[in-house]
C-alpha positions as a Markdown table, in Angstrom:
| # | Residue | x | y | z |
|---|---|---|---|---|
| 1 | Unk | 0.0 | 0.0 | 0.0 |
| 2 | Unk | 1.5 | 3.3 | -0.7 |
| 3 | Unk | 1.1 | 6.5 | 1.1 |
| 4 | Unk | -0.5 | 8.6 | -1.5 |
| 5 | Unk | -3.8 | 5.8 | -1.2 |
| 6 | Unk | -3.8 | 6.2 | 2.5 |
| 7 | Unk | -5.1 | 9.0 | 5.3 |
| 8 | Unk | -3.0 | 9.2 | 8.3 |
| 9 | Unk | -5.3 | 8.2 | 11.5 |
| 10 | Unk | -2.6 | 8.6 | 14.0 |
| 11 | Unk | 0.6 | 7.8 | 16.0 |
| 12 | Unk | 1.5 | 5.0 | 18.1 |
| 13 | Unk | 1.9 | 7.3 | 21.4 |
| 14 | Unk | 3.0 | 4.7 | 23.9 |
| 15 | Unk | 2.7 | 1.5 | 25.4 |
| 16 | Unk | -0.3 | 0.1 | 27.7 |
| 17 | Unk | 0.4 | -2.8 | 29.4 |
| 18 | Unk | 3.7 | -5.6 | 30.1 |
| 19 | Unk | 2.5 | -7.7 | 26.8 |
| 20 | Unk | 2.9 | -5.2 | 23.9 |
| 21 | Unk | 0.0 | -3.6 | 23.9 |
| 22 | Unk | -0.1 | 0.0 | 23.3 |
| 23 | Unk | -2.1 | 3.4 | 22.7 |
| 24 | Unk | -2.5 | 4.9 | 19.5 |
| 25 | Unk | -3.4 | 8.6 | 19.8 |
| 26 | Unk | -6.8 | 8.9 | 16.7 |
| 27 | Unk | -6.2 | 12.0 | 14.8 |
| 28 | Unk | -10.0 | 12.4 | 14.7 |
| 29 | Unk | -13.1 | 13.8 | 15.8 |
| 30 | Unk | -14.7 | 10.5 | 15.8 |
| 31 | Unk | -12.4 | 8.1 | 17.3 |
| 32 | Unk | -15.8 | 5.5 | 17.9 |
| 33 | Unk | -15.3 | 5.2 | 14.1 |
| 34 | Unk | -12.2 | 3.5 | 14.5 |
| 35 | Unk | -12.5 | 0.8 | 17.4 |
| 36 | Unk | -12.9 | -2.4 | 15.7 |
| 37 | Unk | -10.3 | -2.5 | 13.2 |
| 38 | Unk | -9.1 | -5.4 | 11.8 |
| 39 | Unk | -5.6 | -4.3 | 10.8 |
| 40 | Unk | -4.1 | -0.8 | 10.0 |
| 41 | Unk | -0.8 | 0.5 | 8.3 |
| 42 | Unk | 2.5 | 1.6 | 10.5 |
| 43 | Unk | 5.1 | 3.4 | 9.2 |
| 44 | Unk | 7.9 | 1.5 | 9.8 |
| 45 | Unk | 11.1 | 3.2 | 7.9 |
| 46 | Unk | 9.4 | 4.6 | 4.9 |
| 47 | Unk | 7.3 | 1.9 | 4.4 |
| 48 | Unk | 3.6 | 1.1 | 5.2 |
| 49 | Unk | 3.6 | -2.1 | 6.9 |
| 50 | Unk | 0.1 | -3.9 | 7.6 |
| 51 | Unk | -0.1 | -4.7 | 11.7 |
| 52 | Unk | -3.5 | -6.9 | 12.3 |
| 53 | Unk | -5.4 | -6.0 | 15.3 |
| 54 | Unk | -6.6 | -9.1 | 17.9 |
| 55 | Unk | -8.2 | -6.4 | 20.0 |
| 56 | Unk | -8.9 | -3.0 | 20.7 |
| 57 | Unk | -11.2 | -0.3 | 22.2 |
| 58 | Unk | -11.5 | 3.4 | 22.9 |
| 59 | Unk | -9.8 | 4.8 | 25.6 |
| 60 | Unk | -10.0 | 8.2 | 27.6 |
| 61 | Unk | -11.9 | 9.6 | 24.1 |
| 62 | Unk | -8.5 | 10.1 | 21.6 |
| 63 | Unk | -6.8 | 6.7 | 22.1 |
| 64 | Unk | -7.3 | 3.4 | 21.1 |
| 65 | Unk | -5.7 | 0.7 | 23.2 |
| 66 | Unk | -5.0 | -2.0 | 21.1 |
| 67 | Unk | -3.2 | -5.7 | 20.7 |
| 68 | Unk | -1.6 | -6.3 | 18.0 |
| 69 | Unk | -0.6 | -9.7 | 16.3 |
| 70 | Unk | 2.3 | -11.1 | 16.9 |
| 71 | Unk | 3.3 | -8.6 | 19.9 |
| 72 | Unk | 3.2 | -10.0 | 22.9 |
| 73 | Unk | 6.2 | -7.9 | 25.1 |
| 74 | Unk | 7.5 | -4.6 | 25.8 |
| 75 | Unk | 10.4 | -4.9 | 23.8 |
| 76 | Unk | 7.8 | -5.8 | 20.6 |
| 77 | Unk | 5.5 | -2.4 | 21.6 |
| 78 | Unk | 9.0 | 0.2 | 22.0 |
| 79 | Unk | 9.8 | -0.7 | 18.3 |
| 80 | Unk | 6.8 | 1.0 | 17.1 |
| 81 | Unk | 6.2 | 4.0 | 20.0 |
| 82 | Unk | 6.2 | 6.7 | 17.8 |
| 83 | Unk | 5.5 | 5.6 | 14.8 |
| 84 | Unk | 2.1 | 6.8 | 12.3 |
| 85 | Unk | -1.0 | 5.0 | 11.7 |
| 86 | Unk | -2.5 | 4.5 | 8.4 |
| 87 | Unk | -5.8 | 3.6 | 6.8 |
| 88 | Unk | -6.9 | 3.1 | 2.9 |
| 89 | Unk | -8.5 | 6.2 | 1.6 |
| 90 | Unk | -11.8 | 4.0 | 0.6 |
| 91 | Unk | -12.2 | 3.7 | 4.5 |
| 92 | Unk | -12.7 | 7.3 | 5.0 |
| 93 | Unk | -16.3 | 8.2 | 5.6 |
| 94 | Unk | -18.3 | 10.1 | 2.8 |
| 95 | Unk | -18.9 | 13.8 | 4.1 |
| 96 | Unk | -21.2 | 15.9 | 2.2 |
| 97 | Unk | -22.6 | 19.8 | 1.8 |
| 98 | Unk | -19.8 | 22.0 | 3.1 |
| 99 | Unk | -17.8 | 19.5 | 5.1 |
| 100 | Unk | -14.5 | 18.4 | 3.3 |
| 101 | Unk | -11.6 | 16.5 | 3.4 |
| 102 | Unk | -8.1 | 18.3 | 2.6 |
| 103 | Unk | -7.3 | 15.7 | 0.1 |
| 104 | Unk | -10.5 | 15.9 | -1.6 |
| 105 | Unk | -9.7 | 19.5 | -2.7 |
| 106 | Unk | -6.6 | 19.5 | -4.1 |
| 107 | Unk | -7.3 | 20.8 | -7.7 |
| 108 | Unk | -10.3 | 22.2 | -7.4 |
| 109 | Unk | -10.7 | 25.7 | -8.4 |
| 110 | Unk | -11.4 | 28.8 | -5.8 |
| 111 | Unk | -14.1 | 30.8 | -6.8 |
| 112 | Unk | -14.6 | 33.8 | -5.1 |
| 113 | Unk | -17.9 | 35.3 | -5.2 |
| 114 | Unk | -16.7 | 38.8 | -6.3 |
| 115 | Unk | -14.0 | 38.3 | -8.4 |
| 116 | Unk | -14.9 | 34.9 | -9.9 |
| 117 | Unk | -12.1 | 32.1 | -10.2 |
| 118 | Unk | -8.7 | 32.7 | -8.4 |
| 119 | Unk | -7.0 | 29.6 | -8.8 |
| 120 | Unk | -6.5 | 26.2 | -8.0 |
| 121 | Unk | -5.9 | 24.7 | -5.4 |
| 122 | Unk | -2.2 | 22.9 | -5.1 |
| 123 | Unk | -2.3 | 22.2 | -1.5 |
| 124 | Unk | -3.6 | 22.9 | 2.0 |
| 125 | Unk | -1.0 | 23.7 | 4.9 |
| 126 | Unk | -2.5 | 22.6 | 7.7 |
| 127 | Unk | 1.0 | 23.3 | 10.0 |
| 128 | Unk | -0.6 | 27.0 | 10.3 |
| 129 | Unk | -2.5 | 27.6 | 13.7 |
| 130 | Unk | -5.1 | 28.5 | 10.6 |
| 131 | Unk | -5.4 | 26.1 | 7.7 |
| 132 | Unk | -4.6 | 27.8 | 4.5 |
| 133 | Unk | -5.4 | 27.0 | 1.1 |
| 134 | Unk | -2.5 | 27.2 | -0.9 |
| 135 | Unk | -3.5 | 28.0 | -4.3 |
| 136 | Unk | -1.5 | 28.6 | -8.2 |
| 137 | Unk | -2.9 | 31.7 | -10.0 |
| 138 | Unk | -0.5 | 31.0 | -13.2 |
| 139 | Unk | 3.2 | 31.7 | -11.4 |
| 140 | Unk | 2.0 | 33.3 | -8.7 |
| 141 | Unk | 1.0 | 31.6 | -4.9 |
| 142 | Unk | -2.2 | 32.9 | -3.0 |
| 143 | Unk | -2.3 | 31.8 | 0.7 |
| 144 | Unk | -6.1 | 32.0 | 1.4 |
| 145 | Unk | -7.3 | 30.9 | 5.4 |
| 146 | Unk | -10.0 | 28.3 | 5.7 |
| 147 | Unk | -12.0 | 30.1 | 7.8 |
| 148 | Unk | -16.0 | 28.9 | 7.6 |
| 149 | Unk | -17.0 | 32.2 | 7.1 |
| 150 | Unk | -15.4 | 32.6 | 4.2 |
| 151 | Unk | -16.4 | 29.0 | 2.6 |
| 152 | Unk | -20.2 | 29.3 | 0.3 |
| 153 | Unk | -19.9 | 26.0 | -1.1 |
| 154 | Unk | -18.0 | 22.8 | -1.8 |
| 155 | Unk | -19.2 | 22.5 | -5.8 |
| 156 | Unk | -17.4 | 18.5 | -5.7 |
| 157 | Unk | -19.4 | 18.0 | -9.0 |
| 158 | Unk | -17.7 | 21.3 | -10.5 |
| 159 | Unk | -14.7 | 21.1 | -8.7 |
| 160 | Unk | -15.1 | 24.0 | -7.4 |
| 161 | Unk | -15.0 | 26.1 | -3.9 |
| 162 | Unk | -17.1 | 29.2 | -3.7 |
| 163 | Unk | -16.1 | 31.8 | -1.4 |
| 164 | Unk | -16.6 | 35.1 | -0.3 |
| 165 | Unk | -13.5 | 36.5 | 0.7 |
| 166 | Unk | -12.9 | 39.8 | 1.6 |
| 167 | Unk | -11.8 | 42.4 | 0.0 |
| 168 | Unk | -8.0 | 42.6 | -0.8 |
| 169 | Unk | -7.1 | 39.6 | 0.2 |
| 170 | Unk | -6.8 | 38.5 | -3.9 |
| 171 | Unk | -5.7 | 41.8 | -4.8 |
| 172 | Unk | -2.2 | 42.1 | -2.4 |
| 173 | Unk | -1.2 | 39.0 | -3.9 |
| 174 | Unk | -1.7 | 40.1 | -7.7 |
């Protein structure tokens, strides 16, 4: 499986118990989603590995305690503290009307309400304390915050997003 057909869920934060089981911290706002896995992706190296799950279940709301296969000590659990949790794209769940993945996105167009289309979108930086879009008007980059407010529509049959963003914002860029 390679990365680009995946969504990160998470990271192996640290271990549970004396026979290798440990706590994966859910990168999610619905961690109940996730509780009975069969298997998921670590990032061992750069590669996705496939770890199958005997058990698991939710613990204090962002964690998932879980067994693993084949990992029954302490020694087995500290070779994979810290390492990120994957699951195939198809297992995301369908969100609709203005709710969005930031993968899903990437190359649609932003269409601002005022001054029509901007640009497309290349990527989202989500490292920002406020997501941005980051989006190619021919040579030139537009960094434009994700802010609801701003967001009319997700137009996924269009490829488009419609905002109303305010004025300048475009402009100082152009």
């Amino acid at each position: 499986m390679r990365k680009e057909e995946c969504f990160y869920l998470g990271k192996i934060a640290k271990k549970f118990s004396f026979k290798g089981e440990v706590l994966v911290y859910l990168d999610t706002d619905e961690p109940e989603l996730y509780e009975n896995l069969e298997s998921v992706f670590v990032e061992c190296g750069k590669h996705l590995v496939p770890f199958f799950i005997e058990n698991s279940s939710i613990h204090k709301n962002d964690f998932l305690r879980v067994r693993f296969e084949d990992m029954n000590t302490e020694e087995d659990a500290d070779a994979v503290i810290g390492n990120a949790v994957y699951l195939p794209l198809k297992m995301l769940p369908k969100l609709e009307g203005n709710k969005f993945y930031f993968h899903e996105v990437i190359g649609f167009e932003i269409e601002d309400k005022r001054l029509g289309v901007v640009g497309k979108i290349q990527s989202v930086n989500d490292t920002t304390a406020q997501p941005l879009f980051e989006v190619l008007n021919g040579e030139v980059e537009i960094l434009i915050p994700m802010i609801d407010h701003f967001l009319l529509k997700i137009d996924r049959e269009n490829k488009k997003v419609v905002m109303d963003l305010p004025e300048g914002l475009i402009e100082m860029y152009l």
